[in-house]
N, C-alpha and C positions, 0 to 999 in steps of 0.2 A: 784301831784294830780290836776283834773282840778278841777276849783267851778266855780260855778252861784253867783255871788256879784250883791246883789241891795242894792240903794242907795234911801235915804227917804228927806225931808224936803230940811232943807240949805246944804247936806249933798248932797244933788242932785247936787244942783246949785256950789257947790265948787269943785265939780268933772266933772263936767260936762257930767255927764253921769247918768241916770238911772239905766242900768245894763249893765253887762260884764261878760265875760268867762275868766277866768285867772287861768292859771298854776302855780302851786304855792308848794313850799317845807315847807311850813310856820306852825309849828306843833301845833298853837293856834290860837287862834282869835288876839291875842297881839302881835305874831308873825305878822300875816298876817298885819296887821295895818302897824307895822313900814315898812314892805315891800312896801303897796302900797304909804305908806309916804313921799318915797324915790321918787316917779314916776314923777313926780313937782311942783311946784307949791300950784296948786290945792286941789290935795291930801294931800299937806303936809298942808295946810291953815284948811280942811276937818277934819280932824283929830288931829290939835294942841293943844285940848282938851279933850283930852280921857276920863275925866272925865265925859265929855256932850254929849258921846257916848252909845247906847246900840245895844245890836248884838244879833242877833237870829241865832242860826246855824237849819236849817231845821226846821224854822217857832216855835222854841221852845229858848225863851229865856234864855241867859247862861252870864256867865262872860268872861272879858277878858282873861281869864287863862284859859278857855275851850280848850281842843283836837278839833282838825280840823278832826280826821282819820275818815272814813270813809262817812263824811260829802258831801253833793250835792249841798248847798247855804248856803251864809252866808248875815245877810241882817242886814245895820246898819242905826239908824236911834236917832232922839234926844230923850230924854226922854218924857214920856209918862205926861200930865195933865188929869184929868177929869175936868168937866164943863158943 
C-alpha cells in the first residue's frame, strides 16, 4: 500500500524530512515504525522512543497497534502539552 507520512516537531528534524510517499507492507502503525527504523540513522534516532511517540492514521488519533488497511496518512508527532 502507498501512505502519506508526515512528520511533526523533533521528529521532523530527525528525519529529515517533513513528509513522504512510501510503499509499505506494514499491517500497523508498529509495524510501519520498525520498518522506517530500519531506513538509517535518523529514522532509527526518530523513533528509539516509541513511547514519546503519537500517530494519527487519517488525522484521527490511534495506538501503535492500529491496522494500517485501508489508511491514506499516517502522521507522527511528540506528545501533546496544553499551556
Amino acid at each position: 500500500m502507498q501512505l502519506d507520512i508526515r512528520y511533526f516537531a523533533w521528529l521532523r528534524e530527525r528525519t529529515g524530512t517533513a513528509s513522504e510517499t512510501v510503499v509499505t507492507e506494514a499491517a500497523t502503525v508498529a509495524d510501519l515504525v520498525a520498518e522506517l527504523s530500519r531506513r538509517d540513522e535518523g529514522y532509527a534516532l526518530a523513533f528509539s522512543d516509541i513511547a514519546g511517540i503519537r500517530a494519527a492514521i487519517d488525522k484521527t488519533l490511534v495506538e501503535m497497534d492500529a491496522p494500517l488497511a485501508g489508511a491514506r496518512e499516517v502522521a507522527f508527532f511528540p506528545p501533546m502539552t496544553g499551556g
